[in-house]
N, C-alpha and C positions, 0 to 999 in steps of 0.2 A: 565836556568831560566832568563827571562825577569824581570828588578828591573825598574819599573819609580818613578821617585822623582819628584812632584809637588812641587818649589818654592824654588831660589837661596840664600838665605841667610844663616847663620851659620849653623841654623837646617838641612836645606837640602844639601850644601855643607859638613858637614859631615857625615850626613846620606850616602853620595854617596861615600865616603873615606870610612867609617868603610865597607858599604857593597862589598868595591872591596878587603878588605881584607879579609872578612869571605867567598866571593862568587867571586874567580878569573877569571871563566870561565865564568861571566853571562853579559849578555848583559843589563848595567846600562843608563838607558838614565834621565836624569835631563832636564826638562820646567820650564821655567822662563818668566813670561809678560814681565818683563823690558825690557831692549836692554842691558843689562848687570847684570852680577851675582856678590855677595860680599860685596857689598856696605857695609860700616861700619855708620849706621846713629847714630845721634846723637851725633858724635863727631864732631861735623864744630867750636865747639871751641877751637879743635885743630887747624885750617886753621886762625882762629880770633885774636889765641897768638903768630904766625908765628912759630908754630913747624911743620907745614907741607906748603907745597907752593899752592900746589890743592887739590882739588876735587876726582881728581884720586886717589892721595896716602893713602885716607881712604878708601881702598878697601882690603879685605882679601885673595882674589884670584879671579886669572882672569879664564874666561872662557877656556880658550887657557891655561891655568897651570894645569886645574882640566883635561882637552881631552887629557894636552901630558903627565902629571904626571901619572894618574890613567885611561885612558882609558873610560874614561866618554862623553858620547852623550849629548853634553852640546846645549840645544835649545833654544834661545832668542824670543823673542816676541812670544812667544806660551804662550796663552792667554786658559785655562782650562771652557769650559763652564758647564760641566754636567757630571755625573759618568753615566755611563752607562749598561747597564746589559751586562752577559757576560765578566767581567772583559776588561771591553772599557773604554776610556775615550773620551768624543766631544770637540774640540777645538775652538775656535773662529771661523776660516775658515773653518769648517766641517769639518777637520782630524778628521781621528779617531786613535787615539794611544790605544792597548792590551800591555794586562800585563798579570803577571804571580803572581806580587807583588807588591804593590803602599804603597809609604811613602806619605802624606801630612803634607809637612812642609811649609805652605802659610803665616808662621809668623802673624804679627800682623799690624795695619796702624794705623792713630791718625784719628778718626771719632767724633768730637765735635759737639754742638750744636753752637759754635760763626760759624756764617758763612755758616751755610751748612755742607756738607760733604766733605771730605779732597776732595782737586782739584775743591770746587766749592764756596770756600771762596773768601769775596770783596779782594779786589788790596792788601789793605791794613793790612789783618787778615791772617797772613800767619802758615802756617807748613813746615816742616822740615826734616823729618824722612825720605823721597826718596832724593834722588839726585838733582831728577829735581826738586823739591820744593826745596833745596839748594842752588841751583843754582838760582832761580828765588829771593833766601833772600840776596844773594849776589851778585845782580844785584842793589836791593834795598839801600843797606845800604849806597852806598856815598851821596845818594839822603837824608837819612834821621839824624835825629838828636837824636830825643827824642824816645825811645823806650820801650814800656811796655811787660814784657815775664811771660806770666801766667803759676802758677806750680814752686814749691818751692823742688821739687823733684832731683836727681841727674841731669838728663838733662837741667831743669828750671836753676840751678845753674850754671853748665857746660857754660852753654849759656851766661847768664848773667857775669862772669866772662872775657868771652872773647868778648864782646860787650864792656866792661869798658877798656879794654886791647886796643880794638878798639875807644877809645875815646868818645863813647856815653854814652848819657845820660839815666840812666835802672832805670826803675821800677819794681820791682818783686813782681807779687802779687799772694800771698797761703791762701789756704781756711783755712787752719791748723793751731792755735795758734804759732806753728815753723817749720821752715826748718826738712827735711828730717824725717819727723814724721814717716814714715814706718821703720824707721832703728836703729834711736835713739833716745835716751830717752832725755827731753828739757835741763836738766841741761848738758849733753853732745856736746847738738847742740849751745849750747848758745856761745862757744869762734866761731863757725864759725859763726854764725849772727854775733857778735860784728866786725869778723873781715870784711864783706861781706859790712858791712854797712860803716863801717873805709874806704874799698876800694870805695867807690860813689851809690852802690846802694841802691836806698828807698827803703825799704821794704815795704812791705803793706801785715800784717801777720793778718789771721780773717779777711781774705776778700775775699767774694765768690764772682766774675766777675757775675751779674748777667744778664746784657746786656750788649754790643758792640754797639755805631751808631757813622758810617762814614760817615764822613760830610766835605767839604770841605779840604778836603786832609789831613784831621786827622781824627784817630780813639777815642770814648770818652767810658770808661773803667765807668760804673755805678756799687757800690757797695752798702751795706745796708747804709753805710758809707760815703761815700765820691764818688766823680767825678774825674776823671784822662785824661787829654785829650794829645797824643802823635800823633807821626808821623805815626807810625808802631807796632802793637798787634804781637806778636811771639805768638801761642801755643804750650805749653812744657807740654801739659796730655794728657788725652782721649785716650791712646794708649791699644789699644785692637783686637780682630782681628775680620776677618771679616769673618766669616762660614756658612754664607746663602747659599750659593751654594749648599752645602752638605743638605739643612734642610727634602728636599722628602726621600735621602737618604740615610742618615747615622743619627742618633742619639746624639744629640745636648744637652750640660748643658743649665740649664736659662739662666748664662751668655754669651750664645752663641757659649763657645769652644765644641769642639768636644769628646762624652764621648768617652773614654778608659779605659782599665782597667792596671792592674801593668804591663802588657810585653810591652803596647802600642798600642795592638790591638781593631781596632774600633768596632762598632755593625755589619760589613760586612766582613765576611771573607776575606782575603787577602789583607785589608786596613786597616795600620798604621796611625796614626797621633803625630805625633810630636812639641817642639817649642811653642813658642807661640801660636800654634791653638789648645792646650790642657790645661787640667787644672793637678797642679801636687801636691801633699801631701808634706803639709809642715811638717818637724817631730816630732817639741816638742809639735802639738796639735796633729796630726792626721787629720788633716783638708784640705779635696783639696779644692784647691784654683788657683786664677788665679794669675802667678808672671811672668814676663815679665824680664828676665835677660839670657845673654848671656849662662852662666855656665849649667840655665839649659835646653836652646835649644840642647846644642853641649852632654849632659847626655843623653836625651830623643831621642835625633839621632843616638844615639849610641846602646843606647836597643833597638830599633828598628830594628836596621840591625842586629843584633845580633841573633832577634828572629824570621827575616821573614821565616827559615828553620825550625821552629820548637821553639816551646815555651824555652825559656831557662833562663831568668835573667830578675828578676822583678826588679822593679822602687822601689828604696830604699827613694825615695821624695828627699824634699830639707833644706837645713839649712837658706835659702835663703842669703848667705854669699855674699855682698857687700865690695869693698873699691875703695876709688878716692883719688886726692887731689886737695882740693876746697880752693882758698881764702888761699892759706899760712898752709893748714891744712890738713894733713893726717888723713882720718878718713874710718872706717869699724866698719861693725858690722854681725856678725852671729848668730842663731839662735834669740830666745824669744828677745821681751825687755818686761822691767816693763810694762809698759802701757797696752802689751798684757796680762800682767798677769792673769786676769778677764777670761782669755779665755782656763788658763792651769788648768791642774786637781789636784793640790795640792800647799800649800802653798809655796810661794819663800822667799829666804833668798837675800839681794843684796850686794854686798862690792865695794867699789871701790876705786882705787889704785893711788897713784898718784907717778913716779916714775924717779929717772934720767935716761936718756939713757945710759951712759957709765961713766968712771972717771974722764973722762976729760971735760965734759960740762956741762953746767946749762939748756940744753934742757929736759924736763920734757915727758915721754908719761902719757897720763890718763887712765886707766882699769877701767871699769864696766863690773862685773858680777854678774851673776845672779842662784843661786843655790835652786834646788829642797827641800826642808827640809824636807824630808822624805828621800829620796834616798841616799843625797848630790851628788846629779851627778850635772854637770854644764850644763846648759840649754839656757845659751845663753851668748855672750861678746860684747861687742863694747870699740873701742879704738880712741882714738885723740891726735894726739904726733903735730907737728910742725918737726918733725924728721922722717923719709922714714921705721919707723916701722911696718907696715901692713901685715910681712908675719907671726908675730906671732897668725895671725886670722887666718890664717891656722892649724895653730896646737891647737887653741879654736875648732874650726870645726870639727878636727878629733875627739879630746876631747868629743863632744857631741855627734857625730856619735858613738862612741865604750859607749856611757855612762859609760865614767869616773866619780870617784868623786873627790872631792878636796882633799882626800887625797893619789890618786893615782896620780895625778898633781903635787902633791908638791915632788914626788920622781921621777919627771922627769929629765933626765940626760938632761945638754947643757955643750955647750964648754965657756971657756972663754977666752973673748982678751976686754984688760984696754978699746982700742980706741973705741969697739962695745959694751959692755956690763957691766954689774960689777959681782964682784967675786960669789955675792951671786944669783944666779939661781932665773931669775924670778916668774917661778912659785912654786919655794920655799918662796917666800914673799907671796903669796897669805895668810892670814887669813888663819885658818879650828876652826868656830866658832861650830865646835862640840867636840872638843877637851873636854875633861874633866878638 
């Protein structure tokens, strides 16, 4: 069996690992536009706070690791122009590449209205998310001073943070009443604003960018609101993907991704889609939806190759489980928040926890959760500690995945030690306001 994998990033690098496991003897070939596969984008504010030195070392694997590890036909600058009939695909220079079986994992790019379309933005209205737009922001940055980074989102943040780290002066502006509105609920998000703004950045929350003009070697940021005039516009949203290519032939959502159904198979026999070029069900609505996160490129790559032999393992969706840490603060969140409440099918119950880490310190983590009152299953958490607590949002996750309820939580077993934890089992303090 012939396996090609359109497009180097997480989805398709592991699409081409799971299929060299399920399929030892097949001939896996991976095409990539870039001139390189892996790239980790949207971390340059690791390069910004000197925990990395280059460019390079945000990279997940090299082309040369994935051909001598797993036997993978790793193609660079092979540029996908057309699907073809006959299980062909046309490449830029007239190749023609057959398959036996096609993953499309093309990911996603930042396509905005400021500026044009990514790579046709002025001097001064840049993106980020490839390398080479990285490269070309950190070419910029000794030259500039004052910097506005639009998108109040994990990456907006990301950035902004290590622009301050780098000594500039940051403007953040989010359309959204608060930071990270897809993940957390405002009273949650409020100690990272206080702290974000403590560290030098202006915020500008409730404020939709609604024109850009470059003028005299500054860019001027126009809102309902107010005027902003800086050196340098970063955009930190619009990231979506781009599936025109596919539109004659293969079967497209409104928003563009490519339909699928639970194995991951497209409207054309023997082509998958994965990653970011699909849309994937979120669980506590039932709702596909388009969610742009690592976890669940490297899942959807994975049922993929699982099922290009034959149908086997449907797409369980996502929790859309998040965590960073931003501004001095450890924060995550999985499944519902309140806010989405409006969009679940039965009433919520919410508690929230505020609690020491261990014996010995006056570090506090914060619990919000959020319970069905019907079920009492728990349907969604988000956490903010100051303390490197986040992997307890793994065992929320699981929590929601198996529809536990709170009072199958509260009989969960942990270990104890004074310096990590306290005697009394976290999720034995959880509330169960159905108690009698």
């Amino acid at each position: 069996m012939k396996i090609v994998i359109i497009g180097g990033s997480f989805a398709g690098i592991q699409a081409a690992i799971t299929s060299r496991t399920y399929y030892p003897q097949a001939e896996i070939v991976l095409l990539e536009k870039q001139s390189e596969i892996g790239y980790i984008s949207g971390s340059l504010s690791l390069l910004l706070q000197g925990k990395i030195t280059n460019l390079d070392q945000l990279s997940w694997m090299s082309a040369r690791q994935l051909q001598e590890e797993y036997q993978i036909d790793v193609r660079c600058n092979r540029a996908v122009v057309g699907l073809m009939e006959g299980n062909q695909l046309q490449l830029a220079d007239n190749e023609i590449v057959s398959y036996d079986r096609l993953i499309i994992a093309t990911g996603s790019g930042q396509y905005s209205r400021y500026g044009g379309e990514a790579g046709e933005a002025p001097s001064r209205i840049l993106r980020f998310k490839k390398k080479s737009e990285a490269e070309v922001l950190l070419e910029w940055l000794p030259t500039v001073q004052k910097i506005a980074v639009i998108g109040g989102g994990q990456v907006g943040l990301e950035l902004s943070e290590g622009l301050i780290h780098a000594n500039k002066q940051v403007h953040l502006f989010e359309s959204s009443s608060q930071l990270l509105f897809r993940y957390l609920d405002a009273e949650m998000a409020a100690p990272l604003t206080k702290s974000a703004a403590a560290a030098g950045v202006q915020l500008h929350l409730n404020a939709y960018v609604q024109e850009l003009q470059e003028k005299n070697d500054q860019v001027t940021l126009i809102t309902a609101n107010e005027q902003e005039t800086v050196d340098l516009v970063l955009v930190a949203t619009s990231t979506r993907p781009d599936n025109s290519l596919w539109d004659d032939t293969l079967n497209l959502n409104d928003d563009g991704t490519i339909q699928v159904d639970r194995w991951m198979q497209t409207s054309r026999p023997n082509v998958f889609a994965v990653g970011d070029a699909v849309q994937v069900i979120f669980q506590p609505t039932g709702e596909a939806m388009y969610i742009s996160l690592v976890n669940n490129a490297i899942r959807t790559a994975k049922l993929a190759a699982a099922n290009l032999a034959g149908l086997k393992e449907e797409d369980s969706g996502t929790l859309r489980t998040i965590g960073n840490y931003l501004f001095g603060y450890y924060l995550g969140s999985t499944g519902l928040t309140e806010s989405e409440g409006i969009f679940y099918s039965a009433p919520l119950r919410t508690q929230t926890l505020e609690l020491p880490i261990n014996l010995f310190t006056k570090e506090k983590q914060r619990i919000k959760l959020l319970v069905d009152e019907q079920t009492h299953q728990l349907v969604g958490a988000q956490i903010v500690s100051t303390a490197p607590v986040l992997e307890i949002l793994n065992r929320f996750a699981e929590a929601i995945r198996l529809k536990q309820t709170i009072q199958q939580l509260q009989q969960s077993e942990e270990f104890f030690h004074p310096a990590l934890n306290l005697p009394q089992p976290l999720m034995a303090r959880i509330e169960d306001p159905y108690e009698d």
